[in-house]
Predicted model as a PDB file, atoms N, CA, C, CB and O in Angstrom, pLDDT in the B-factor column:
MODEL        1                                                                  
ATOM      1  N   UNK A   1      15.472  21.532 -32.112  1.00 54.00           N  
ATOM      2  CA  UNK A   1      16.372  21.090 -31.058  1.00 54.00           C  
ATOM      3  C   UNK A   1      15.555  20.364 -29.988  1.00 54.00           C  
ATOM      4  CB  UNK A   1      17.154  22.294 -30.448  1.00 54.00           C  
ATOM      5  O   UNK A   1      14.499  20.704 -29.454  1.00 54.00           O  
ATOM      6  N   UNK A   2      16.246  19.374 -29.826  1.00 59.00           N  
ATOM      7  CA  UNK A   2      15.428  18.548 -28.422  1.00 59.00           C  
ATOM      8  C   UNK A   2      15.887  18.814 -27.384  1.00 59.00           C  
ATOM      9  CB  UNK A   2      15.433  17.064 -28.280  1.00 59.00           C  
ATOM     10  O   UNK A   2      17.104  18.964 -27.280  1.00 59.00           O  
ATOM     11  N   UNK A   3      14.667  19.013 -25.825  1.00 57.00           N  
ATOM     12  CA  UNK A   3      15.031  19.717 -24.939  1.00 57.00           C  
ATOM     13  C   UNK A   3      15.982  18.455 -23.917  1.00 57.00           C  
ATOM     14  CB  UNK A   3      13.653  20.525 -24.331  1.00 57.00           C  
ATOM     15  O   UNK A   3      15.957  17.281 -24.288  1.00 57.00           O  
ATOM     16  N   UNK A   4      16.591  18.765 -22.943  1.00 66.00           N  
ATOM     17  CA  UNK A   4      17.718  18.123 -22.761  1.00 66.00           C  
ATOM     18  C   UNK A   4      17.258  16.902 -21.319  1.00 66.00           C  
ATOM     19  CB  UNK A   4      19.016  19.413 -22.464  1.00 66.00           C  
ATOM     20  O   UNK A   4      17.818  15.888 -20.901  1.00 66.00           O  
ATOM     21  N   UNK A   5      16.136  17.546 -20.950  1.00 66.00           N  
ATOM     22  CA  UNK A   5      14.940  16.540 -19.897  1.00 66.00           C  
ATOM     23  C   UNK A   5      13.623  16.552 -20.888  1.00 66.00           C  
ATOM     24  CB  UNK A   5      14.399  17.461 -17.985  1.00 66.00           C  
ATOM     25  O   UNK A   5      12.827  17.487 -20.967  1.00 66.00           O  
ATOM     26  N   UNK A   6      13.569  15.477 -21.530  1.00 69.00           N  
ATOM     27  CA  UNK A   6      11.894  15.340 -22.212  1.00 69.00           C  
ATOM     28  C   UNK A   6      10.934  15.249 -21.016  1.00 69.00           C  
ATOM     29  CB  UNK A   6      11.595  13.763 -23.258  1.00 69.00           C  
ATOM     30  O   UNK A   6      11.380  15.116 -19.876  1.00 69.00           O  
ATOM     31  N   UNK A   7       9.813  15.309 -21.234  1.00 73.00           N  
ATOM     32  CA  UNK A   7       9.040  15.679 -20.302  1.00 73.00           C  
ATOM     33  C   UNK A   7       8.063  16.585 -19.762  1.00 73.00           C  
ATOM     34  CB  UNK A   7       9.504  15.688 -19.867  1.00 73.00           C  
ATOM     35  O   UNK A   7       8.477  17.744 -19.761  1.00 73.00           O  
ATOM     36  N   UNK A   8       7.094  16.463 -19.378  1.00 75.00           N  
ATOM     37  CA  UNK A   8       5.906  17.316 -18.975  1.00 75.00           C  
ATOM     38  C   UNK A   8       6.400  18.218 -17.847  1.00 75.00           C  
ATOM     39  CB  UNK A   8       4.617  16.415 -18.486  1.00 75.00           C  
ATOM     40  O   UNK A   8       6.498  17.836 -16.681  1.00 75.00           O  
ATOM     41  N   UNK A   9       6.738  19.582 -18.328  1.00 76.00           N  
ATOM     42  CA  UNK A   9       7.814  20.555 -17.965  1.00 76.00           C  
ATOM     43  C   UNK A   9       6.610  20.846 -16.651  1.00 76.00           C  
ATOM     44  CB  UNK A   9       8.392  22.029 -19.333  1.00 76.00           C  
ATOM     45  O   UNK A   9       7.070  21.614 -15.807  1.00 76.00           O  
ATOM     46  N   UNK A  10       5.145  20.357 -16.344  1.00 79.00           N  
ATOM     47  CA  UNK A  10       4.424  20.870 -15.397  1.00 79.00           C  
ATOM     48  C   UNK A  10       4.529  19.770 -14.345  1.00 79.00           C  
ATOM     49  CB  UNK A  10       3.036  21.255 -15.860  1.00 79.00           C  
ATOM     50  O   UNK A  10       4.306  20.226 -13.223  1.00 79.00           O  
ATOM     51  N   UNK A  11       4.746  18.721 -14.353  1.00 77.00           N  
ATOM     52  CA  UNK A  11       4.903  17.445 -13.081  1.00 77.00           C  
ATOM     53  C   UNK A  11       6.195  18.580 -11.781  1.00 77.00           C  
ATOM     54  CB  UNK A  11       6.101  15.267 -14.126  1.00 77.00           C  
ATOM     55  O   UNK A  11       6.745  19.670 -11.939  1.00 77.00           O  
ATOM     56  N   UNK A  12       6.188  17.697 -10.761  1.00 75.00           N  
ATOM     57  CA  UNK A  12       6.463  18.067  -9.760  1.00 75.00           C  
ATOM     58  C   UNK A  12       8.052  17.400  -9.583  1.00 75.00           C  
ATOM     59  CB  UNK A  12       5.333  17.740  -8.837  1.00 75.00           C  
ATOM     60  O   UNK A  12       7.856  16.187  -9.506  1.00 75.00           O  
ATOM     61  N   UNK A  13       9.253  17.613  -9.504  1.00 76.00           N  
ATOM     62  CA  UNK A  13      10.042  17.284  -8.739  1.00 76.00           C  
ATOM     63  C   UNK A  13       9.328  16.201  -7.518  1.00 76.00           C  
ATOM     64  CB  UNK A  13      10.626  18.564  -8.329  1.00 76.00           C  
ATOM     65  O   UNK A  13       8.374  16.388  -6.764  1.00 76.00           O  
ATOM     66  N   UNK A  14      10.342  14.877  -7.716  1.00 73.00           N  
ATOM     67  CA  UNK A  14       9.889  13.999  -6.927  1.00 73.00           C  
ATOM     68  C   UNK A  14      10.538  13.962  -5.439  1.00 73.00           C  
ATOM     69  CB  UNK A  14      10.024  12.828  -7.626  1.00 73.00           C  
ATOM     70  O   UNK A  14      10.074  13.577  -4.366  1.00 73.00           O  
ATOM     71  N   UNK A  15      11.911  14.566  -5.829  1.00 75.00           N  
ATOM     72  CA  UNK A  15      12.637  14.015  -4.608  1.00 75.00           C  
ATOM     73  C   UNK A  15      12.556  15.309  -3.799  1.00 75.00           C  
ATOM     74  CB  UNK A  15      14.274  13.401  -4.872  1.00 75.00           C  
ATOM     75  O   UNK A  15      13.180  15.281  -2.738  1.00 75.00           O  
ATOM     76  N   UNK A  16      11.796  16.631  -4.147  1.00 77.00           N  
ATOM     77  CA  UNK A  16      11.297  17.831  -3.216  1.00 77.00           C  
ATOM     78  C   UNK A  16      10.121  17.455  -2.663  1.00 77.00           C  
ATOM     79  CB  UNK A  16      11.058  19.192  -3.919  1.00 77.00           C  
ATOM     80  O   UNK A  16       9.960  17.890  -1.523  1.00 77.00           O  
ATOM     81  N   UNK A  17       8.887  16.513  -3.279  1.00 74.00           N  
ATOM     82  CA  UNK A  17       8.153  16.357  -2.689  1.00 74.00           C  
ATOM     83  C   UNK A  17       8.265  16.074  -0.931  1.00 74.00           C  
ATOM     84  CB  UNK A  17       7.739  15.630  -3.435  1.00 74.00           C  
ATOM     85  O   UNK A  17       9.170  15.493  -0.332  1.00 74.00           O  
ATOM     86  N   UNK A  18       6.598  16.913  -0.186  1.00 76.00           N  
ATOM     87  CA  UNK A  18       7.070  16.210   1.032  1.00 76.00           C  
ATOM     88  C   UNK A  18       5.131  16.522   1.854  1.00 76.00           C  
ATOM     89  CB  UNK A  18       8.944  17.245   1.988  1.00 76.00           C  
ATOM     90  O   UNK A  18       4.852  16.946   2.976  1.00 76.00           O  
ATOM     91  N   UNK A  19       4.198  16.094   0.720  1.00 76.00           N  
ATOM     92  CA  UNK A  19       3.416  16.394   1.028  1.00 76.00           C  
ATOM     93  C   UNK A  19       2.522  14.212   1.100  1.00 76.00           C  
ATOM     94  CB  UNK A  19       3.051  17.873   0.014  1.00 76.00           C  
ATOM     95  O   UNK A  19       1.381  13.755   1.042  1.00 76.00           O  
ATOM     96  N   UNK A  20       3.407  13.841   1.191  1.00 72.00           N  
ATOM     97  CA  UNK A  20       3.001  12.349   0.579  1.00 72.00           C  
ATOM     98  C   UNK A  20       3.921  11.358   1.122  1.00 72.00           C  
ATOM     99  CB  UNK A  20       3.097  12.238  -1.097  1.00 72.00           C  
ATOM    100  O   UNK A  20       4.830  11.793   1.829  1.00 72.00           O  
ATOM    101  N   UNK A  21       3.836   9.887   0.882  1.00 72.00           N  
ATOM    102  CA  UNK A  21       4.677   9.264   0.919  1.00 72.00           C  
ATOM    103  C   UNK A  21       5.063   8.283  -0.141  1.00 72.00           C  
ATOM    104  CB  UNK A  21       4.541   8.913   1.854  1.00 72.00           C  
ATOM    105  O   UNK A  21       4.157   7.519  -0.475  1.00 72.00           O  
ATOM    106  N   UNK A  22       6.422   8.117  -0.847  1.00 69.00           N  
ATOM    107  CA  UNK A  22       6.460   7.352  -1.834  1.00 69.00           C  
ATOM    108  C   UNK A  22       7.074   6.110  -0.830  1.00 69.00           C  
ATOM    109  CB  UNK A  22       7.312   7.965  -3.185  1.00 69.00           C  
ATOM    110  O   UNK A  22       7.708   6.423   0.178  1.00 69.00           O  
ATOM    111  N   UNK A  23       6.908   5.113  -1.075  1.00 75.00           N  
ATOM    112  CA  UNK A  23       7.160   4.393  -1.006  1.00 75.00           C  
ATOM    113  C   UNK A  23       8.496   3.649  -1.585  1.00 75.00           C  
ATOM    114  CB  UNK A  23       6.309   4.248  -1.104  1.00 75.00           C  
ATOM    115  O   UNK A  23       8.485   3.273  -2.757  1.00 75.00           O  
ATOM    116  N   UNK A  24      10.206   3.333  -0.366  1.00 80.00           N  
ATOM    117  CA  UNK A  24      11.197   2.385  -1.859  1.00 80.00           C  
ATOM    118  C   UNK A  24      10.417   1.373  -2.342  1.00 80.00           C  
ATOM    119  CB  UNK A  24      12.796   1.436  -1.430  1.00 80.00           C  
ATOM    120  O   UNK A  24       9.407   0.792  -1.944  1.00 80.00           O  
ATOM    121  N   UNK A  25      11.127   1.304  -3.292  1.00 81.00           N  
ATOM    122  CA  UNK A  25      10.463  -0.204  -3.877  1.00 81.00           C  
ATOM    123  C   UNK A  25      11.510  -1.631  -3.350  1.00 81.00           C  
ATOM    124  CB  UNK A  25      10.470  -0.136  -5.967  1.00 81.00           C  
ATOM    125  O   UNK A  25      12.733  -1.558  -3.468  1.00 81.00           O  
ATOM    126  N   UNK A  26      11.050  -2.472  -2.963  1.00 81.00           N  
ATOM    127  CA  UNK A  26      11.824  -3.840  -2.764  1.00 81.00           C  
ATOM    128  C   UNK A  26      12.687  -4.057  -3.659  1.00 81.00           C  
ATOM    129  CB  UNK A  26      11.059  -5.003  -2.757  1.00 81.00           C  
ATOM    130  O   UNK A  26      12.653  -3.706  -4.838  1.00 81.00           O  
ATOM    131  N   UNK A  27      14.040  -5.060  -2.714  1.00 87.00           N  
ATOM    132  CA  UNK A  27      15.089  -4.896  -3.460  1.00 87.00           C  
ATOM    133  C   UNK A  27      14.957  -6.861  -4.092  1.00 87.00           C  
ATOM    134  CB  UNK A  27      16.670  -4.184  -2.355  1.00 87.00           C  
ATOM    135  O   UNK A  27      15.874  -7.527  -4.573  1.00 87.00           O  
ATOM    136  N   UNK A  28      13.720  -7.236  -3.877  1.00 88.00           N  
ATOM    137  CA  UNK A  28      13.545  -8.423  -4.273  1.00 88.00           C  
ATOM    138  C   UNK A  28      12.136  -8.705  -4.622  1.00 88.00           C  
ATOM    139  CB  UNK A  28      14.031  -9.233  -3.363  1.00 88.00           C  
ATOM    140  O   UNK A  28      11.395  -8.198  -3.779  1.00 88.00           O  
ATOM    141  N   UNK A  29      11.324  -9.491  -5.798  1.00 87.00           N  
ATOM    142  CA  UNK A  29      10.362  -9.269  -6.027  1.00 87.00           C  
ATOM    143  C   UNK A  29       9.399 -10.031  -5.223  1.00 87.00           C  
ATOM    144  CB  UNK A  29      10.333  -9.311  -7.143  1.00 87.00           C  
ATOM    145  O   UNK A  29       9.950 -11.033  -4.768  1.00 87.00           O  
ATOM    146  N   UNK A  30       8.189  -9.934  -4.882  1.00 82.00           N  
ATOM    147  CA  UNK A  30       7.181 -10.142  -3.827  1.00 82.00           C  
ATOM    148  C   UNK A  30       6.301 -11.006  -4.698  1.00 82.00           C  
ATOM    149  CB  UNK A  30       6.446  -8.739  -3.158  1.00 82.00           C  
ATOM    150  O   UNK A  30       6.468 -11.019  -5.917  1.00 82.00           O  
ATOM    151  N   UNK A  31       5.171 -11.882  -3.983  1.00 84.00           N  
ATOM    152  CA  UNK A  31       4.498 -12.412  -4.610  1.00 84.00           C  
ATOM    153  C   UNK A  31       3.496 -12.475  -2.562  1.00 84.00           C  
ATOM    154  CB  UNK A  31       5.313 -13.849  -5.789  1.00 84.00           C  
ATOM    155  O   UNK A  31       3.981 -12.543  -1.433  1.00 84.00           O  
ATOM    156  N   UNK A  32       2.298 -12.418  -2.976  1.00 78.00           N  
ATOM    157  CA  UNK A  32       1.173 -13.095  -1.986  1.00 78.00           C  
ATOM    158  C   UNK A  32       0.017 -13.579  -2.448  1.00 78.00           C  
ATOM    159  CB  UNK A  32       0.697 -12.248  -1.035  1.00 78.00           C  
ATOM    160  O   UNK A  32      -0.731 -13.092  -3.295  1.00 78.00           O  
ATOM    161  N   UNK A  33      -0.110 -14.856  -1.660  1.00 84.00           N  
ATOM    162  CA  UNK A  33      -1.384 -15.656  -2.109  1.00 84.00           C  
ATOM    163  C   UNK A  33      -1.413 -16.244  -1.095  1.00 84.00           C  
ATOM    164  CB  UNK A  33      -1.465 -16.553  -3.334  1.00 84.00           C  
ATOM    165  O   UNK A  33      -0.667 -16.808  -0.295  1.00 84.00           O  
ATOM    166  N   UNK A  34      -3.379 -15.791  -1.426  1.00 82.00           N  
ATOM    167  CA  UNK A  34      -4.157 -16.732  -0.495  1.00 82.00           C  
ATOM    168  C   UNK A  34      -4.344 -18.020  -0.810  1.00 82.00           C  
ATOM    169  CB  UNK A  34      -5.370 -16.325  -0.278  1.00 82.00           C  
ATOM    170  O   UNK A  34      -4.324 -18.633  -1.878  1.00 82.00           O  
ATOM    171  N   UNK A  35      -4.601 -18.443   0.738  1.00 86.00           N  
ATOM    172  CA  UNK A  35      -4.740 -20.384   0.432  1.00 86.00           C  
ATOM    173  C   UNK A  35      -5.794 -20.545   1.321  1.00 86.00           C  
ATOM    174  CB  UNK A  35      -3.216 -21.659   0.957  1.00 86.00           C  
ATOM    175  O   UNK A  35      -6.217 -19.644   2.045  1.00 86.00           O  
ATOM    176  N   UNK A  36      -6.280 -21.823   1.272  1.00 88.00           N  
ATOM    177  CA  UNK A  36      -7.154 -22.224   2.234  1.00 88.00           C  
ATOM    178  C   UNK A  36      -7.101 -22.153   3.724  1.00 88.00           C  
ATOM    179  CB  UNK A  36      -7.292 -23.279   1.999  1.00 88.00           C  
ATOM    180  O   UNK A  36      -8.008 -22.251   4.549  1.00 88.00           O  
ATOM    181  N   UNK A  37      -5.622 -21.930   3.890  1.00 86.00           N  
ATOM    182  CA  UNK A  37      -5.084 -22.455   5.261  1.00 86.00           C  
ATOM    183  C   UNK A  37      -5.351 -20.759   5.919  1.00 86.00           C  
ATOM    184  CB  UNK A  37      -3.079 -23.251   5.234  1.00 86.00           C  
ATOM    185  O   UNK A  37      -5.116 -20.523   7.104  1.00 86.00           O  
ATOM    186  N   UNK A  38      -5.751 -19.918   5.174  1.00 82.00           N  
ATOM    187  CA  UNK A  38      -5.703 -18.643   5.258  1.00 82.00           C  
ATOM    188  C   UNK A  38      -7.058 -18.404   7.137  1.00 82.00           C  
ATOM    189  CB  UNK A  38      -6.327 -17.929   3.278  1.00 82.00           C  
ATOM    190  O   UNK A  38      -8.205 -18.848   7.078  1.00 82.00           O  
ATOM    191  N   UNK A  39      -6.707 -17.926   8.031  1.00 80.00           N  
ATOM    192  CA  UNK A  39      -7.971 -17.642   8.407  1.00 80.00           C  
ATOM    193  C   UNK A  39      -9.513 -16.858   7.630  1.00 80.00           C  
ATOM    194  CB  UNK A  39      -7.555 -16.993   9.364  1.00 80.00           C  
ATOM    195  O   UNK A  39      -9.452 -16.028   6.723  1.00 80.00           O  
ATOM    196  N   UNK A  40     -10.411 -17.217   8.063  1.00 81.00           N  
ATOM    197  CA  UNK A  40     -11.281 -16.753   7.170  1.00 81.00           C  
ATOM    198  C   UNK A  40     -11.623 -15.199   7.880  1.00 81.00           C  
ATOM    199  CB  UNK A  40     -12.590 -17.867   6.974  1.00 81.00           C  
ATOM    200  O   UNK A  40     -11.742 -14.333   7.014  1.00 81.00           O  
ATOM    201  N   UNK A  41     -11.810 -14.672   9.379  1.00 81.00           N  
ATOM    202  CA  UNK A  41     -11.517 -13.149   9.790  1.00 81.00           C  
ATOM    203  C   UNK A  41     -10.616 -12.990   9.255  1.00 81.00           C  
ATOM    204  CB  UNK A  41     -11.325 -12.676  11.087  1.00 81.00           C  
ATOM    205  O   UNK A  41      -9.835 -13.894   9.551  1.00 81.00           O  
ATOM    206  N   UNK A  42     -10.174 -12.286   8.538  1.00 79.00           N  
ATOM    207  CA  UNK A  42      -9.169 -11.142   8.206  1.00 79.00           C  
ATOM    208  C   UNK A  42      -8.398 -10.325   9.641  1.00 79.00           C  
ATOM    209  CB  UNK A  42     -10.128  -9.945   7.278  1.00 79.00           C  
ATOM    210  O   UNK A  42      -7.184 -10.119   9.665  1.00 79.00           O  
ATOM    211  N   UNK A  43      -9.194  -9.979  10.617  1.00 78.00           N  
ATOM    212  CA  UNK A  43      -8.987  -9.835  11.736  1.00 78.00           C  
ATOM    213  C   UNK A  43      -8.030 -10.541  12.758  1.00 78.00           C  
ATOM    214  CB  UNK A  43      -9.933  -9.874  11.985  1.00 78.00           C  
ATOM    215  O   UNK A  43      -7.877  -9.971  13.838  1.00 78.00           O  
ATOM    216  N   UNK A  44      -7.447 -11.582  12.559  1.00 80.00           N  
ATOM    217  CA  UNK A  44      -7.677 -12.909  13.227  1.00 80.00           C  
ATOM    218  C   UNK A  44      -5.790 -13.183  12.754  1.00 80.00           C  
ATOM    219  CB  UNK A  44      -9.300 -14.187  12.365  1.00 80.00           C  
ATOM    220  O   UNK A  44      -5.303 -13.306  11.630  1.00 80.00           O  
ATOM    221  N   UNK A  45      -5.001 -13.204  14.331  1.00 80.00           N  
ATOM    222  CA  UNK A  45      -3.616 -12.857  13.694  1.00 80.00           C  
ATOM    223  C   UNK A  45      -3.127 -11.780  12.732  1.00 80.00           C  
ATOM    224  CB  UNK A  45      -3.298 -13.836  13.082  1.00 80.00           C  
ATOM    225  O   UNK A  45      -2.208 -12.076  11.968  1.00 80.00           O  
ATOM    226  N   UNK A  46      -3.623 -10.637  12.702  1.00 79.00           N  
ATOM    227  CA  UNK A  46      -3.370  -9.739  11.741  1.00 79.00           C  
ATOM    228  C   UNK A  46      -3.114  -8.476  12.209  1.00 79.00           C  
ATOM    229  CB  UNK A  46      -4.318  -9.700  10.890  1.00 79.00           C  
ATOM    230  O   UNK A  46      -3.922  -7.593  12.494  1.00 79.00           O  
ATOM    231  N   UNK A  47      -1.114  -8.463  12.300  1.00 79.00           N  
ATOM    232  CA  UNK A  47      -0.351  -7.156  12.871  1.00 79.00           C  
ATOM    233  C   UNK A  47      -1.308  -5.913  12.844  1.00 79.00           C  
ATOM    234  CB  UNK A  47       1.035  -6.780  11.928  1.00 79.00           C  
ATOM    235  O   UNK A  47      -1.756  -5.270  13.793  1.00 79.00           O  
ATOM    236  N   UNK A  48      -1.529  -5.726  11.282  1.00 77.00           N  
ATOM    237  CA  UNK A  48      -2.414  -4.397  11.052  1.00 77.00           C  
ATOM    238  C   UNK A  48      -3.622  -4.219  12.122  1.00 77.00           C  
ATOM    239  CB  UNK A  48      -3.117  -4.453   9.498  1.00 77.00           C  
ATOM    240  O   UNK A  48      -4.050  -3.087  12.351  1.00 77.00           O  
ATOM    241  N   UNK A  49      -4.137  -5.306  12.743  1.00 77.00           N  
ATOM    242  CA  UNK A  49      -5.379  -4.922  13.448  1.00 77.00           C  
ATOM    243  C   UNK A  49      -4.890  -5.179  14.808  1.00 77.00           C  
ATOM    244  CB  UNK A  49      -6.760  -5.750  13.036  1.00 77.00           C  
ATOM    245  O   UNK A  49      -4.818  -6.377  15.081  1.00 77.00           O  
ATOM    246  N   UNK A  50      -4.416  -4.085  16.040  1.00 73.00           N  
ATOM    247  CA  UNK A  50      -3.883  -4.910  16.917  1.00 73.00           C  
ATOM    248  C   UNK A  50      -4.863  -4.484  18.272  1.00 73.00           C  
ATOM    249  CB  UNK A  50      -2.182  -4.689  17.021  1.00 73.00           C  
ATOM    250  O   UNK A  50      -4.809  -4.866  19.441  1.00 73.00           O  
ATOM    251  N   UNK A  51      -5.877  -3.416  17.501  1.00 69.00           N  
ATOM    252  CA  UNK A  51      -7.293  -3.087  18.687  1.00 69.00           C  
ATOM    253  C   UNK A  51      -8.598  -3.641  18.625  1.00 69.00           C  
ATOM    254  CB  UNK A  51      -7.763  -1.649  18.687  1.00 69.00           C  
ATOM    255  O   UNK A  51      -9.494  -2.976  18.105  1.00 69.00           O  
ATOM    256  N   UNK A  52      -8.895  -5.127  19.233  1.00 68.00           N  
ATOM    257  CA  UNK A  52     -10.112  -5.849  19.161  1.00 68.00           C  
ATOM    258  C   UNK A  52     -11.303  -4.905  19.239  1.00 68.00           C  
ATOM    259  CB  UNK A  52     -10.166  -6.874  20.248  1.00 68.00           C  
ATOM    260  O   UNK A  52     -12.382  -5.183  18.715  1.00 68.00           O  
ATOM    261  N   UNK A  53     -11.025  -3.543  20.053  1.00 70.00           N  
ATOM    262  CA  UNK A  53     -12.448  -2.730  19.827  1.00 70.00           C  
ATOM    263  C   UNK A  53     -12.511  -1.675  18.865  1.00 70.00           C  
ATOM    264  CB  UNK A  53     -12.905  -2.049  21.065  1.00 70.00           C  
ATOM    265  O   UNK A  53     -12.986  -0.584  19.182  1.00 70.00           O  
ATOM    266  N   UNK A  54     -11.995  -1.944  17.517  1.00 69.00           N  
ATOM    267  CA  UNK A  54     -11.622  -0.863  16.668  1.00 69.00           C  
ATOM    268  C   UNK A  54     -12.733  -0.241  16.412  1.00 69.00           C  
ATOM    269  CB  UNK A  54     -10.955  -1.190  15.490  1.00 69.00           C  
ATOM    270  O   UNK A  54     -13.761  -0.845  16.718  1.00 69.00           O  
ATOM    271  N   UNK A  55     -12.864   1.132  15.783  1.00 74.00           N  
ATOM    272  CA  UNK A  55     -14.255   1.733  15.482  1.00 74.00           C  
ATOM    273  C   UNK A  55     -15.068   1.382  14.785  1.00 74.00           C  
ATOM    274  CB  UNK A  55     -14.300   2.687  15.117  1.00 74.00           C  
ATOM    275  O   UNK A  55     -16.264   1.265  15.055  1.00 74.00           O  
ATOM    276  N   UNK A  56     -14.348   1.086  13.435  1.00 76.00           N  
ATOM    277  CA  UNK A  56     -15.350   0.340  12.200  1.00 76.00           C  
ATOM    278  C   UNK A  56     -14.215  -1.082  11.592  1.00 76.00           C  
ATOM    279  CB  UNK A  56     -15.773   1.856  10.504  1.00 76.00           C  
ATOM    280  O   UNK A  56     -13.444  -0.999  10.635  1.00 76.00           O  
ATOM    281  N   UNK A  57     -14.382  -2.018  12.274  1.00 76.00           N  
ATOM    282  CA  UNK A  57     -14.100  -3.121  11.948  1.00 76.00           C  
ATOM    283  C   UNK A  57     -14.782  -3.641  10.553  1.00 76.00           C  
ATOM    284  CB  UNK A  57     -14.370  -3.826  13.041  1.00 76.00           C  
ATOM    285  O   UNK A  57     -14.196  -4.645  10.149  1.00 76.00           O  
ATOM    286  N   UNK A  58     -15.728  -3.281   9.811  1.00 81.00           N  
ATOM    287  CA  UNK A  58     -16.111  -3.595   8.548  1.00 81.00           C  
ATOM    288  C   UNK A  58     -15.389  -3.079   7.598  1.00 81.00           C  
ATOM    289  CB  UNK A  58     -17.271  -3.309   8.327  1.00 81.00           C  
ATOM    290  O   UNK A  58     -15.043  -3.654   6.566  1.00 81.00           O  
ATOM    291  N   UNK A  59     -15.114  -1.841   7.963  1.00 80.00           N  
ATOM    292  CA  UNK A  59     -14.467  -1.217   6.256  1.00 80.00           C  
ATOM    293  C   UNK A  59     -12.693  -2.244   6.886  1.00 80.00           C  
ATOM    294  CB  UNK A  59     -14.266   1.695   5.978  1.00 80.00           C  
ATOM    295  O   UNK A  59     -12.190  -2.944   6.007  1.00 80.00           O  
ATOM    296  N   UNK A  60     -12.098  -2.230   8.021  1.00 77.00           N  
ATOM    297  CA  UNK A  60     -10.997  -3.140   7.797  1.00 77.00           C  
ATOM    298  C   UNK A  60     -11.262  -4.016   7.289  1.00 77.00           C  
ATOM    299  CB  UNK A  60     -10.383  -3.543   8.647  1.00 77.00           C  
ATOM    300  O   UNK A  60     -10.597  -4.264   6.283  1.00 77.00           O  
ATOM    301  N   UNK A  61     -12.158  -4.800   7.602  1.00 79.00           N  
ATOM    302  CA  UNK A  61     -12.522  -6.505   6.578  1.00 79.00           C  
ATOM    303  C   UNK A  61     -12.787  -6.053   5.253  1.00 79.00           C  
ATOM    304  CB  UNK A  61     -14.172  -7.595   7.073  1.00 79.00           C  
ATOM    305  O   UNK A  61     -12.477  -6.895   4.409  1.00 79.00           O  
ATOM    306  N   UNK A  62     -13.222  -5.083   4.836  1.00 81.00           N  
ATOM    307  CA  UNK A  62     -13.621  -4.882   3.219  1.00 81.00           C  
ATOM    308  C   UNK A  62     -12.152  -4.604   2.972  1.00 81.00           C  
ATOM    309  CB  UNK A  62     -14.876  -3.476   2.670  1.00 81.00           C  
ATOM    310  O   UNK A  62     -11.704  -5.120   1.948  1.00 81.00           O  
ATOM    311  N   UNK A  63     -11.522  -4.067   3.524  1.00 79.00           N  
ATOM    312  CA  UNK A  63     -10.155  -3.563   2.606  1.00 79.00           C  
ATOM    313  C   UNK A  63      -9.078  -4.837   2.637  1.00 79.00           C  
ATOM    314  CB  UNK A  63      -9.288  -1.987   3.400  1.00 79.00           C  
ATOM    315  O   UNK A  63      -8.086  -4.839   1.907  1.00 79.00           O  
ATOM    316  N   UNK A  64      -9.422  -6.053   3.678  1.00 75.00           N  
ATOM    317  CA  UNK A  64      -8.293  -7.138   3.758  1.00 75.00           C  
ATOM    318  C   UNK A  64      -9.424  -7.921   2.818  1.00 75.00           C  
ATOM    319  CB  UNK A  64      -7.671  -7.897   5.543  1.00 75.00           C  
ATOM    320  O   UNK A  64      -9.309  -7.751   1.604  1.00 75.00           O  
ATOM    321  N   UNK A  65     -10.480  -8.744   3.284  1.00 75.00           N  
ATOM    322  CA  UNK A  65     -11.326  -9.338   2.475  1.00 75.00           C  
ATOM    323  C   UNK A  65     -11.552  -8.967   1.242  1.00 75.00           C  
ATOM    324  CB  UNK A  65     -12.285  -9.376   2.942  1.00 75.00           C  
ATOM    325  O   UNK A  65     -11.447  -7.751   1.075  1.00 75.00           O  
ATOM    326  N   UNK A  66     -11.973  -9.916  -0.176  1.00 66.00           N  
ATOM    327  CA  UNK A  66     -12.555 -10.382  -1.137  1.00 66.00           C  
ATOM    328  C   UNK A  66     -14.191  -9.431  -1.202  1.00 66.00           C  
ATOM    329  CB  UNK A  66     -12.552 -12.055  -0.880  1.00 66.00           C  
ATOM    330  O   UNK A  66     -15.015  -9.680  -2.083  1.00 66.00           O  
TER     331      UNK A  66                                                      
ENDMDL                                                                          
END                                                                             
């Protein structure tokens, strides 16, 4: 007899979770690309960074930057 939820009977209920955040997903599909016209700071117009004296401004550029 097949059980009536297939499935790894050990995973977690998703919609009890509340230790995390899932993310909805878009109700339209996304695309981003860089161009030349791009500033080259990452820093530089960029909502996410809105404290010029941040603590470690490198690991932000490693995580926006190439």
């Amino acid at each position: 007899m097949e059980p009536s939820q297939p499935g790894n009977n050990q995973m977690p209920n998703f919609d009890h979770l509340n230790d995390r955040v899932i993310a909805q997903k878009t109700s339209t599909p996304t695309l981003v690309i860089k161009t030349n016209l791009d500033p080259k700071d990452s820093t530089e117009n960029n909502p996410y960074y809105p404290d010029k004296n941040a603590k470690n401004p490198k690991l932000f550029r490693d995580y926006f930057e190439e």
